[in-house]
FIKOLZA-1660 file (N, C-alpha, C; in steps of 0.1 Angstrom, whole numbers, plus 5000, padded with zeros to 4 digits):
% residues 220
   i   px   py   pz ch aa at
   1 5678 5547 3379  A  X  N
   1 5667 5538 3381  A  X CA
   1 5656 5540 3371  A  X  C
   2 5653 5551 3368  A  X  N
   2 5641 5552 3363  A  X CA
   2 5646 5551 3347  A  X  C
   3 5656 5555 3343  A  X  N
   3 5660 5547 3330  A  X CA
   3 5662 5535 3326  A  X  C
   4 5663 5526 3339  A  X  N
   4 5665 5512 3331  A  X CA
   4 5647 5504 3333  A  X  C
   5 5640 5512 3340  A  X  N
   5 5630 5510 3337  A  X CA
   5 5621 5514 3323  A  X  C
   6 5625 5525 3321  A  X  N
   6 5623 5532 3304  A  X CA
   6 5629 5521 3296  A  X  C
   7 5641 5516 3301  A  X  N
   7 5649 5501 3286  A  X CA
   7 5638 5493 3289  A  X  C
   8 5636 5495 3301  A  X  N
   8 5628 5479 3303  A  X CA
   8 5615 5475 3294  A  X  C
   9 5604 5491 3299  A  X  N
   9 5596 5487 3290  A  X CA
   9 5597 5489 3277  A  X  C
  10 5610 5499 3273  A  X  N
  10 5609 5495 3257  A  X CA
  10 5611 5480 3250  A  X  C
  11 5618 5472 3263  A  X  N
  11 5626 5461 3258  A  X CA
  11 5612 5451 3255  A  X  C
  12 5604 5453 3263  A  X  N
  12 5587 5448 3268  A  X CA
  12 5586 5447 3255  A  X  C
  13 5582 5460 3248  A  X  N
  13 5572 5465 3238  A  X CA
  13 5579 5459 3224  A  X  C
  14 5590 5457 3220  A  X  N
  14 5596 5455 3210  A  X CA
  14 5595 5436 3210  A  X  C
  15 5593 5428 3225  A  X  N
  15 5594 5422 3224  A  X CA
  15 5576 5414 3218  A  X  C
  16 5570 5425 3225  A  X  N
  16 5554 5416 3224  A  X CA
  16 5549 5420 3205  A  X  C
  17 5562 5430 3203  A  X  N
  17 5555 5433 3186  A  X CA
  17 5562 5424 3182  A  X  C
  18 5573 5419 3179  A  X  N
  18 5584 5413 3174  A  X CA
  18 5573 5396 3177  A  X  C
  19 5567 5395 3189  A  X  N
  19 5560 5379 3188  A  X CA
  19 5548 5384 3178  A  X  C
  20 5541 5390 3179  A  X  N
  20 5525 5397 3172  A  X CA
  20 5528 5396 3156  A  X  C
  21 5540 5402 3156  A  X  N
  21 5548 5400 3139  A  X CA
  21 5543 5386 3136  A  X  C
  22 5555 5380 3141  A  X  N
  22 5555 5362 3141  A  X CA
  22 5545 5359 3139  A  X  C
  23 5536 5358 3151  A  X  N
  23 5522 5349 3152  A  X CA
  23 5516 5350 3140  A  X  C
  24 5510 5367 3138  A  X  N
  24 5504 5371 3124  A  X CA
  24 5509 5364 3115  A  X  C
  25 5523 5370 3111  A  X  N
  25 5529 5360 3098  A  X CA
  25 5525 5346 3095  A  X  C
  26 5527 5339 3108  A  X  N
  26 5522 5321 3108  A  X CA
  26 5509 5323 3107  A  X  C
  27 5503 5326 3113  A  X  N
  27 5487 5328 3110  A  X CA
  27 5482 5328 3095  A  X  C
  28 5491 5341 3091  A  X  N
  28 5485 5344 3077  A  X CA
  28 5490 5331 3067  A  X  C
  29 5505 5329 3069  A  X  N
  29 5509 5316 3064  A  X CA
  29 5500 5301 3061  A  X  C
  30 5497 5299 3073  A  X  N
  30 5486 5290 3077  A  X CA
  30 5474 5287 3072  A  X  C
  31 5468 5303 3071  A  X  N
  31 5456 5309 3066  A  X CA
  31 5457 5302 3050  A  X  C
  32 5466 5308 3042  A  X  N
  32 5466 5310 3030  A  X CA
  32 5470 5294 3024  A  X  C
  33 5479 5289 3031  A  X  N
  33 5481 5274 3027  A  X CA
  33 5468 5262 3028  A  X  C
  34 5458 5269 3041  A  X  N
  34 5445 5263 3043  A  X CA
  34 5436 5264 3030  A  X  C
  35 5434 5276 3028  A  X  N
  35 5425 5281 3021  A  X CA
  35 5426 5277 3005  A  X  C
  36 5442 5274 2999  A  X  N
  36 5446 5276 2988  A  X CA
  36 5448 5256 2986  A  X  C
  37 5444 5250 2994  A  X  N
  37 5442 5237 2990  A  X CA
  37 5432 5233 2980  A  X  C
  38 5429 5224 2973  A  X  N
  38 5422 5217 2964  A  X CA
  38 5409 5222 2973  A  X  C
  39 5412 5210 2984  A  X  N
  39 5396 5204 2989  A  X CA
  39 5386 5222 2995  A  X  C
  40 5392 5229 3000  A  X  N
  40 5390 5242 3004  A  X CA
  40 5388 5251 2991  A  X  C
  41 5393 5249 2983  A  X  N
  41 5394 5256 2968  A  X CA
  41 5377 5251 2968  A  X  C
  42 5375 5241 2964  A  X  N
  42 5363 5239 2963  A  X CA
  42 5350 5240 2970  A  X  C
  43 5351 5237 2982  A  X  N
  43 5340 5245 2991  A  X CA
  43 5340 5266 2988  A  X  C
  44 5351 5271 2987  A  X  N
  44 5350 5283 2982  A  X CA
  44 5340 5283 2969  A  X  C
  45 5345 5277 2961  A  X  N
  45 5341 5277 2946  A  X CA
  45 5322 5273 2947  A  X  C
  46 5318 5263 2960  A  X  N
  46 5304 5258 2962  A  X CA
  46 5298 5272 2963  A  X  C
  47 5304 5276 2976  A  X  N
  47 5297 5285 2980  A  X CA
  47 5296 5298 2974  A  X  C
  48 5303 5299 2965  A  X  N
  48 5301 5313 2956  A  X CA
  48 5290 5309 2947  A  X  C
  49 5288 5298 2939  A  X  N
  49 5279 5291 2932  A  X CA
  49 5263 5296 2939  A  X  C
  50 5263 5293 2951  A  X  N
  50 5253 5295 2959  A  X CA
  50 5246 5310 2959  A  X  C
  51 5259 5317 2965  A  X  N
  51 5253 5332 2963  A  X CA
  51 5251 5334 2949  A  X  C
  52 5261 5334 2936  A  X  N
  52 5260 5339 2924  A  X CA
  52 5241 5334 2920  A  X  C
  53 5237 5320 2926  A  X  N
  53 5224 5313 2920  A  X CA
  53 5215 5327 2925  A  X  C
  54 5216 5327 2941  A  X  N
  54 5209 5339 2944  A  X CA
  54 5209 5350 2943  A  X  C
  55 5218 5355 2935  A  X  N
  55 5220 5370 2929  A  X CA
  55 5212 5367 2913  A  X  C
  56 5209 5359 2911  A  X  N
  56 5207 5356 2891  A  X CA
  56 5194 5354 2893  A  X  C
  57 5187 5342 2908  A  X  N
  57 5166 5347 2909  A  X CA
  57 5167 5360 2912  A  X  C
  58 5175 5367 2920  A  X  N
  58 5171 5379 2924  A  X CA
  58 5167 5390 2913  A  X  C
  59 5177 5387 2905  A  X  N
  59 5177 5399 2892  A  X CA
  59 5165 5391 2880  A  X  C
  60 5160 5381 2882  A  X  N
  60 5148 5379 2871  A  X CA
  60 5136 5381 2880  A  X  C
  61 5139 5382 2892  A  X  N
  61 5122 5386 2902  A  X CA
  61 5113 5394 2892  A  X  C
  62 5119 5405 2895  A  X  N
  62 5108 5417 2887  A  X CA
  62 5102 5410 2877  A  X  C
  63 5114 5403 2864  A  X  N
  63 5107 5397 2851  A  X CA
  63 5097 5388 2857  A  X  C
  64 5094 5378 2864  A  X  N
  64 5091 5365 2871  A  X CA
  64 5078 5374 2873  A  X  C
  65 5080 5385 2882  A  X  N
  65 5066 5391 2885  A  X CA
  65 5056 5399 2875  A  X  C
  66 5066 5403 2862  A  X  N
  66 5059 5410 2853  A  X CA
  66 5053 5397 2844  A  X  C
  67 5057 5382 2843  A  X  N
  67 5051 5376 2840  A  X CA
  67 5040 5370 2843  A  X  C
  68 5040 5368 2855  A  X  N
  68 5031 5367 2865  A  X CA
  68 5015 5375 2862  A  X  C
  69 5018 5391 2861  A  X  N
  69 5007 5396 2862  A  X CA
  69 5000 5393 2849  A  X  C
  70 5008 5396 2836  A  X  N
  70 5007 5392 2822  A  X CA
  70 5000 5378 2821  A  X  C
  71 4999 5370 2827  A  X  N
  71 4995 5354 2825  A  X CA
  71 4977 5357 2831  A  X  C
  72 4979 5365 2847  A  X  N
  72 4971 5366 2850  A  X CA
  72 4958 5374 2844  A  X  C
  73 4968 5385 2838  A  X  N
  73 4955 5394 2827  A  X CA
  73 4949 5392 2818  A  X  C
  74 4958 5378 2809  A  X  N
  74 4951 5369 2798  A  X CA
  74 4944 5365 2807  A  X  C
  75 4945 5357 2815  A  X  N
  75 4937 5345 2820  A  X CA
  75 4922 5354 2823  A  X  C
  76 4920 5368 2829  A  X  N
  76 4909 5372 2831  A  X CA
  76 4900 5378 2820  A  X  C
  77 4911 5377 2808  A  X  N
  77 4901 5380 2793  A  X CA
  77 4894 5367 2791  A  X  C
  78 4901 5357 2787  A  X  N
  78 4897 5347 2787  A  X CA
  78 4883 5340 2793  A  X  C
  79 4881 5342 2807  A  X  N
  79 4873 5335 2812  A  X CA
  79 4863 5349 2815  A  X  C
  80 4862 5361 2806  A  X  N
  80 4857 5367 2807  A  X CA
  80 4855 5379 2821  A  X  C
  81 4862 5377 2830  A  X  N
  81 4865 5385 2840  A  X CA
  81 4869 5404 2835  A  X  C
  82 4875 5408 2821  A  X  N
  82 4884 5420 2819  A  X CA
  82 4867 5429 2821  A  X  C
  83 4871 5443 2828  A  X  N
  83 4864 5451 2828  A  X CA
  83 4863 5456 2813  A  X  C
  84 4849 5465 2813  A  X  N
  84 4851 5471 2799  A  X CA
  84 4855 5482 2796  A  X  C
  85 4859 5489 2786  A  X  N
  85 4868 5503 2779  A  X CA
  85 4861 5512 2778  A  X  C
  86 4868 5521 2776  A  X  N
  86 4862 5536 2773  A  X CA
  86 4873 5545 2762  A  X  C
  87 4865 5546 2753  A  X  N
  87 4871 5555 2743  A  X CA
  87 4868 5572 2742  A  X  C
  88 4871 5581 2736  A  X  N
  88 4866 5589 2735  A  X CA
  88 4874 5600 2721  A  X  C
  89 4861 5603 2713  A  X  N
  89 4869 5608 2703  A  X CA
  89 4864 5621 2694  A  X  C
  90 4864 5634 2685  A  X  N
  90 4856 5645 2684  A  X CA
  90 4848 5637 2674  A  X  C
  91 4837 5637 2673  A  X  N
  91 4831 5639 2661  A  X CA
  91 4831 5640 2650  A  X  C
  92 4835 5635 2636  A  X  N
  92 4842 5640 2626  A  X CA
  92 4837 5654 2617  A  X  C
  93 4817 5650 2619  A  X  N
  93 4812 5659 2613  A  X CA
  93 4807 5674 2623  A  X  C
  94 4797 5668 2635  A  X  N
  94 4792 5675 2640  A  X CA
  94 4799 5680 2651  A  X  C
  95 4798 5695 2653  A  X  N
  95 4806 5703 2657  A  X CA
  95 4799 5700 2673  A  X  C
  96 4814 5705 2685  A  X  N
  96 4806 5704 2696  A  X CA
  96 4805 5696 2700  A  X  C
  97 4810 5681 2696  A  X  N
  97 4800 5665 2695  A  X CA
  97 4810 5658 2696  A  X  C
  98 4808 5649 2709  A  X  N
  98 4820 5643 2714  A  X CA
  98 4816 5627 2712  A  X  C
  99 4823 5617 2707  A  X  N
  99 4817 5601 2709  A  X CA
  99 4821 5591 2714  A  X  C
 100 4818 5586 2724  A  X  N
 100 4822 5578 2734  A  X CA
 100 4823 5564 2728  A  X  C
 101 4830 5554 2731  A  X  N
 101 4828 5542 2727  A  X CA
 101 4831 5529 2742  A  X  C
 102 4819 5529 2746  A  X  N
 102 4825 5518 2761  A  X CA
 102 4821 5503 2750  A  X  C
 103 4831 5494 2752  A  X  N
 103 4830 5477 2748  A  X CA
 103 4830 5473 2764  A  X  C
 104 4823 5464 2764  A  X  N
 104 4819 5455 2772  A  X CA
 104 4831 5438 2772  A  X  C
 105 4837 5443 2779  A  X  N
 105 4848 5426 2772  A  X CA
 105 4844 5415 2786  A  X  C
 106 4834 5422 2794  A  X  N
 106 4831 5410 2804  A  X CA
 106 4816 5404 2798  A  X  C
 107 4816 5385 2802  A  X  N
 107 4808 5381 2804  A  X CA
 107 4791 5383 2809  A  X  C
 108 4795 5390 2817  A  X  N
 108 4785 5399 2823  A  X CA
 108 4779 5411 2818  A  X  C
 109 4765 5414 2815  A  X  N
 109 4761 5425 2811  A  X CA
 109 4765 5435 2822  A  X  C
 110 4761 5450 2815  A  X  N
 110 4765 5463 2821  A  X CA
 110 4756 5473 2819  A  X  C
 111 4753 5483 2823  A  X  N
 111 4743 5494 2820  A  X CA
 111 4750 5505 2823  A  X  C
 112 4753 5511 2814  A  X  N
 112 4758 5528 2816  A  X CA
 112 4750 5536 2821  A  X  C
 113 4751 5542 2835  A  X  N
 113 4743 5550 2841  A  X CA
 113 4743 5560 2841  A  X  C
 114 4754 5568 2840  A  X  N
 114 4757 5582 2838  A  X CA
 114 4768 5585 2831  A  X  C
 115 4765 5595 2823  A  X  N
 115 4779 5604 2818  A  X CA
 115 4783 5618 2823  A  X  C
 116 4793 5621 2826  A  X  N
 116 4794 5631 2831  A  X CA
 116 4808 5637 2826  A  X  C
 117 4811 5653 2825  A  X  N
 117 4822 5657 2821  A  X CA
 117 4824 5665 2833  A  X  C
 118 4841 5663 2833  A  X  N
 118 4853 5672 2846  A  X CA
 118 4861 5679 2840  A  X  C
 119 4866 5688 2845  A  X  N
 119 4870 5699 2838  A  X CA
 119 4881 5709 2850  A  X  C
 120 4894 5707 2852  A  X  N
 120 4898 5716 2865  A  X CA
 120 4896 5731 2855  A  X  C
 121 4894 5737 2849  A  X  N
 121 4890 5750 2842  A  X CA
 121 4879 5751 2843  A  X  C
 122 4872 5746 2840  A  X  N
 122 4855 5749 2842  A  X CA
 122 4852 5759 2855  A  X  C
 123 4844 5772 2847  A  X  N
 123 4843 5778 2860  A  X CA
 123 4834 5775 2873  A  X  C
 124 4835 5776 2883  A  X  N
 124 4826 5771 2896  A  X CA
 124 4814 5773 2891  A  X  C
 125 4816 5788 2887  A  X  N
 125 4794 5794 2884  A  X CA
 125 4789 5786 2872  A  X  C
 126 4795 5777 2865  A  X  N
 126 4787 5775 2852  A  X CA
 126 4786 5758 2855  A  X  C
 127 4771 5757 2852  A  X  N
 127 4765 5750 2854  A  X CA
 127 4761 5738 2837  A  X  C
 128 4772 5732 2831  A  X  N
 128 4765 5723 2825  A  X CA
 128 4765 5712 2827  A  X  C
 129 4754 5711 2816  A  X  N
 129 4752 5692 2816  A  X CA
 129 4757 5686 2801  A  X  C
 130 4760 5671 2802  A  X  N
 130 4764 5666 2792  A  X CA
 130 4751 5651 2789  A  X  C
 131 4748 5656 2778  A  X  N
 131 4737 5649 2773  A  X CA
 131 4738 5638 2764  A  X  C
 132 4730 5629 2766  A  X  N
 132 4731 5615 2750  A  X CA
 132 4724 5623 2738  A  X  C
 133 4727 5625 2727  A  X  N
 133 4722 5630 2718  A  X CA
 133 4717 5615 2708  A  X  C
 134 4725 5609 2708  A  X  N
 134 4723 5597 2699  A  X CA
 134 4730 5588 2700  A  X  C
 135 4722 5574 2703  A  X  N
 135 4732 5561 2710  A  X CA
 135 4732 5549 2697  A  X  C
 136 4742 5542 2696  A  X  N
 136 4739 5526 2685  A  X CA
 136 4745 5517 2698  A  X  C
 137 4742 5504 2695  A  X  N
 137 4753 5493 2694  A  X CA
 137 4754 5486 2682  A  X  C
 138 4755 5472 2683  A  X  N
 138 4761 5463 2677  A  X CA
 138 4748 5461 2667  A  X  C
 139 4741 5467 2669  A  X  N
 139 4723 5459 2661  A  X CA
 139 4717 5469 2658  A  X  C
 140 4726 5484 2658  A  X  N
 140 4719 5494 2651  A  X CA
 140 4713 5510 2660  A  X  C
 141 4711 5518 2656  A  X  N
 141 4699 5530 2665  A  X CA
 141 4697 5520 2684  A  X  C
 142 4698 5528 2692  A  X  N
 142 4688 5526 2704  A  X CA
 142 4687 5539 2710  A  X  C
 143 4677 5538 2719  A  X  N
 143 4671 5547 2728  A  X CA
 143 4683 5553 2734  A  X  C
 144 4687 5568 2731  A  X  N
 144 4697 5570 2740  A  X CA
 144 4696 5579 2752  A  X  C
 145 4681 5571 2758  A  X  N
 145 4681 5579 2771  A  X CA
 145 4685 5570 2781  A  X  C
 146 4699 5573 2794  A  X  N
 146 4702 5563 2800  A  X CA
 146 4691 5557 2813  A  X  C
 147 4698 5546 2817  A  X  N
 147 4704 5540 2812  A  X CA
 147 4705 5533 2800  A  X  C
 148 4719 5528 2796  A  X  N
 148 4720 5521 2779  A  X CA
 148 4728 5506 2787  A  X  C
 149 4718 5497 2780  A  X  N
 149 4726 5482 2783  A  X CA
 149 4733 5478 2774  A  X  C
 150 4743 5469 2776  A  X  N
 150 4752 5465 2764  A  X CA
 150 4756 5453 2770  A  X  C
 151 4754 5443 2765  A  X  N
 151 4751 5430 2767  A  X CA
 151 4767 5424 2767  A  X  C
 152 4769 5412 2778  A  X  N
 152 4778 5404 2779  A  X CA
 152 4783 5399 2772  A  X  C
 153 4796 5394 2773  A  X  N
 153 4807 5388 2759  A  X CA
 153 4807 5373 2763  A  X  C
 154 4797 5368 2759  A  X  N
 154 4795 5356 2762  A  X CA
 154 4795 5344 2751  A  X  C
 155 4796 5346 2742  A  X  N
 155 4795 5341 2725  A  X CA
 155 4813 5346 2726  A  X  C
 156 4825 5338 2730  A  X  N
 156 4836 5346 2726  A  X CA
 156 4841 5344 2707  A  X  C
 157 4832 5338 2702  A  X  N
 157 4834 5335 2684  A  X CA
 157 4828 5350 2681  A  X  C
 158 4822 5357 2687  A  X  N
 158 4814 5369 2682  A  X CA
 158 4822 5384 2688  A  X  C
 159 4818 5394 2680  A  X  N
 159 4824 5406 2687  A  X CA
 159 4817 5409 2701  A  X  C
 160 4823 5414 2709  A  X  N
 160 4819 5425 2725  A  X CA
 160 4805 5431 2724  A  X  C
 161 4798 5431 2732  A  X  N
 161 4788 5441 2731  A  X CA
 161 4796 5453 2736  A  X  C
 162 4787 5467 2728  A  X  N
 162 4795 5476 2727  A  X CA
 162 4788 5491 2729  A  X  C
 163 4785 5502 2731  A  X  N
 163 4777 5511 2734  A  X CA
 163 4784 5525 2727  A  X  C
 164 4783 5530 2715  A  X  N
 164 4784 5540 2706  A  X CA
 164 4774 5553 2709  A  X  C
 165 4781 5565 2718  A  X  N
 165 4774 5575 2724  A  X CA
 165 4779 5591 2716  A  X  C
 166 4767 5594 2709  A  X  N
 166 4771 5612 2709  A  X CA
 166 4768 5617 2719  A  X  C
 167 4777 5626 2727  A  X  N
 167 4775 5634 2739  A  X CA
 167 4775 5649 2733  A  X  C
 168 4765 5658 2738  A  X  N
 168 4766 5672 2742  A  X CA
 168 4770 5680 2752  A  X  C
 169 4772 5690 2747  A  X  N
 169 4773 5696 2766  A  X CA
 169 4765 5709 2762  A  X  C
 170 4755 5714 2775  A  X  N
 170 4744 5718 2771  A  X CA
 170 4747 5729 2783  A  X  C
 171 4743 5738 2777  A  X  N
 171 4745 5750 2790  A  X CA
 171 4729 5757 2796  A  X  C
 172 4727 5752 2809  A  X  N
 172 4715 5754 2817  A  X CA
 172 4710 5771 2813  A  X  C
 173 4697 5770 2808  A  X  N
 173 4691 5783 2809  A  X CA
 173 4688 5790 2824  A  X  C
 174 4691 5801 2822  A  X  N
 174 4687 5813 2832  A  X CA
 174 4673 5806 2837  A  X  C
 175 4670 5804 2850  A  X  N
 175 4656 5805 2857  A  X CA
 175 4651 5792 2854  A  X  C
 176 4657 5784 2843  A  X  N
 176 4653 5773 2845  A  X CA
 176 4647 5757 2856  A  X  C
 177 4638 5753 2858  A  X  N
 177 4639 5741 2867  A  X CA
 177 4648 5731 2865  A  X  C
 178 4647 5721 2878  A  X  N
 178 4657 5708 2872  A  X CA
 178 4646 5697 2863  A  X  C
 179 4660 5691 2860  A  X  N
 179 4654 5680 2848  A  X CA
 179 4657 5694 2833  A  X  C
 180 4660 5703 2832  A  X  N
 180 4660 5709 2821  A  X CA
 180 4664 5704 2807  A  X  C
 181 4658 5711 2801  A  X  N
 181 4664 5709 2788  A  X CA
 181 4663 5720 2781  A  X  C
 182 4678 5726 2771  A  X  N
 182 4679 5737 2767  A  X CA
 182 4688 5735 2757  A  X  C
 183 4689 5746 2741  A  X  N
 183 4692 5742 2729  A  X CA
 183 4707 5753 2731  A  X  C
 184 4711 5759 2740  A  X  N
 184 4727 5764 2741  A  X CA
 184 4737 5750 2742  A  X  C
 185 4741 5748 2731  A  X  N
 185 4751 5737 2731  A  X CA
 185 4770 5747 2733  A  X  C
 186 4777 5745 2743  A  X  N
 186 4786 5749 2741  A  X CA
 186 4793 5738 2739  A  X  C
 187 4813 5744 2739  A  X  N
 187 4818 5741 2734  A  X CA
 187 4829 5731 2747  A  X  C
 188 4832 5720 2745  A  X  N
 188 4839 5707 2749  A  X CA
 188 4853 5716 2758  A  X  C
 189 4856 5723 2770  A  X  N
 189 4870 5723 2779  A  X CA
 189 4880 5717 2772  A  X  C
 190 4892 5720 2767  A  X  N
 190 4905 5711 2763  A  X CA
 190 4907 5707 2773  A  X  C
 191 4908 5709 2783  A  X  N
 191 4910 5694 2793  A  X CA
 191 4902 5687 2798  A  X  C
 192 4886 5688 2794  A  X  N
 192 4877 5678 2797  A  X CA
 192 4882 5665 2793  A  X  C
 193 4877 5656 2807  A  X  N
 193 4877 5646 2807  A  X CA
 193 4859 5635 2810  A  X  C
 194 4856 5627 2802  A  X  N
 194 4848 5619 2802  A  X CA
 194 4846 5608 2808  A  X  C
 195 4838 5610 2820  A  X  N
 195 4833 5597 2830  A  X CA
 195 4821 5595 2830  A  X  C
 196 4821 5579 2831  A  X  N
 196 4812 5568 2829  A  X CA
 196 4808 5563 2835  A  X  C
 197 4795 5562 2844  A  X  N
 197 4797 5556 2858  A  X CA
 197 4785 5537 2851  A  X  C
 198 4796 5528 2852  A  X  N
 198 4790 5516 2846  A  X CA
 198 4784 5508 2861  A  X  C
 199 4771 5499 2858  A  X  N
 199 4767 5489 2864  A  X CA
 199 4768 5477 2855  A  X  C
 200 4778 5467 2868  A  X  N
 200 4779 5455 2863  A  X CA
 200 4771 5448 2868  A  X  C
 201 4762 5436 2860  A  X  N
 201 4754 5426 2868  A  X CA
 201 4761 5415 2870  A  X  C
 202 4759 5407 2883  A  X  N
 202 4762 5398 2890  A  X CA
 202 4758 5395 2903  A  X  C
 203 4765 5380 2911  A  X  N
 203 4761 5380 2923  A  X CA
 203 4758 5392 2930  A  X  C
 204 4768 5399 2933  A  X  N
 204 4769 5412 2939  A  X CA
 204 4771 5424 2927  A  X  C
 205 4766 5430 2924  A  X  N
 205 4767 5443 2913  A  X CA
 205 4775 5454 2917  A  X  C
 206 4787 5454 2905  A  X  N
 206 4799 5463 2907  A  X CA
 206 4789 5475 2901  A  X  C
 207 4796 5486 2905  A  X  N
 207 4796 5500 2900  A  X CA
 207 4807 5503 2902  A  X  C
 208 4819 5508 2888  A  X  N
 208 4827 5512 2883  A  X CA
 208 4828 5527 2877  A  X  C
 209 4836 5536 2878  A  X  N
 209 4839 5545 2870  A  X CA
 209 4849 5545 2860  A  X  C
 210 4844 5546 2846  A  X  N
 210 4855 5541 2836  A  X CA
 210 4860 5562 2833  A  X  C
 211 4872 5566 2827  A  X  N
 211 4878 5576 2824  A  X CA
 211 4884 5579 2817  A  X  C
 212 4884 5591 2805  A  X  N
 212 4887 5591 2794  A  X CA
 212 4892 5605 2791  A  X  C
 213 4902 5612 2790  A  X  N
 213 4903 5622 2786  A  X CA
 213 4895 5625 2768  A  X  C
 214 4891 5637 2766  A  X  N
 214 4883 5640 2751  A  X CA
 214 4892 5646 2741  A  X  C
 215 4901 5657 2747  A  X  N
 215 4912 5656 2738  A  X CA
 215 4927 5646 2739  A  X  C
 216 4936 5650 2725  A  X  N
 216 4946 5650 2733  A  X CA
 216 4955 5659 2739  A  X  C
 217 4961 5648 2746  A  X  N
 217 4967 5663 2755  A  X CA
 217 4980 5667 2746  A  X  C
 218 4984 5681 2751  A  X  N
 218 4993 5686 2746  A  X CA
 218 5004 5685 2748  A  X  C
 219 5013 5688 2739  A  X  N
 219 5031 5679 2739  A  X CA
 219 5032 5696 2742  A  X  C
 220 5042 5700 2750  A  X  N
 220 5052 5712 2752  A  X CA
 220 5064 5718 2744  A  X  C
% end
């Protein structure tokens, strides 16, 4: 008894694979004669069109975006919106003597309020200051106690107004008060860096910090 139940369900199982074969095969048969028609050929062929389109914006996005910003950065020279620069470079002759060069490329006048040097070496205890020793612009000598104004790029047939600064760095005397002034000029940090704290005029008045490293830095 219990063996011809064992044929039985083998006879079951050979039979439901033996249909599952079949069906599949017709299926895939079916499948493939569907698919491999003209008119199906071409809805395949649409729809790969479709993705490939969206795979080809996808890969010029970034360009699309890097054009974007480029269009927009002219566009704010142009209409006078670009913030202004900061250079910084040694002195050719005088030792010690650092020279700043901020241009002004906005419409808007600016007034350089402070200079200041950073330094991660600099030690905590030492206390210097960085001083205007001698300022030009565009028109010659000016007063280089700040603030220094440098007038708006508003004439664009004419150069930038522009602000040409010798800086010192001046090391505070022993016992001295504030507001000091003292003739120990040392010598410029290799990693100082030069900041510029600008006032822009306008509706609302920007104050910006422009930043400049004084050397260059070192290749390894």
């Amino acid at each position: 008894m219990l063996m011809r139940v064992c044929w039985l369900l083998i006879g079951v199982a050979i039979g439901v694979a033996v249909t599952l074969a079949i069906t599949s095969q017709t299926w895939l048969i079916a499948s493939l004669e569907y698919n491999l028609t003209w008119d199906r050929g071409r809805d395949w062929v649409g729809a790969l069109s479709g993705w490939a389109a969206f795979v080809a914006a996808a890969a010029s996005l970034p360009y699309l975006i890097g054009q974007w910003r480029e269009a927009k950065k002219q566009t704010r020279f142009v209409i006078g919106d670009e913030d202004p620069t900061l250079d910084v470079i040694e002195h050719l002759k005088d030792k010690n003597t650092l020279v700043i060069r901020i241009v002004n490329w906005n419409r808007r006048s600016i007034f350089v309020k402070d200079i200041a040097v950073a330094s991660k070496t600099k030690p905590s205890n030492m206390t210097d200051q960085a001083v205007v020793w001698d300022a030009k612009n565009e028109d010659g000598d000016v007063d280089a106690k700040l603030p220094v104004q440098i007038k708006g790029w508003e004439d664009r047939a004419a150069r930038p107004g522009f602000a040409s600064l010798d800086i010192l760095l001046i090391r505070q005397a022993a016992g001295s008060e504030e507001n000091w002034t003292a003739d120990s000029v040392v010598p410029f940090p290799q990693d100082a860096s030069i900041v510029a704290t600008i006032q822009m005029l306008g509706n609302v008045h920007r104050l910006l910090e422009l930043t400049a490293n004084a050397f260059p830095a070192k290749t390894p």
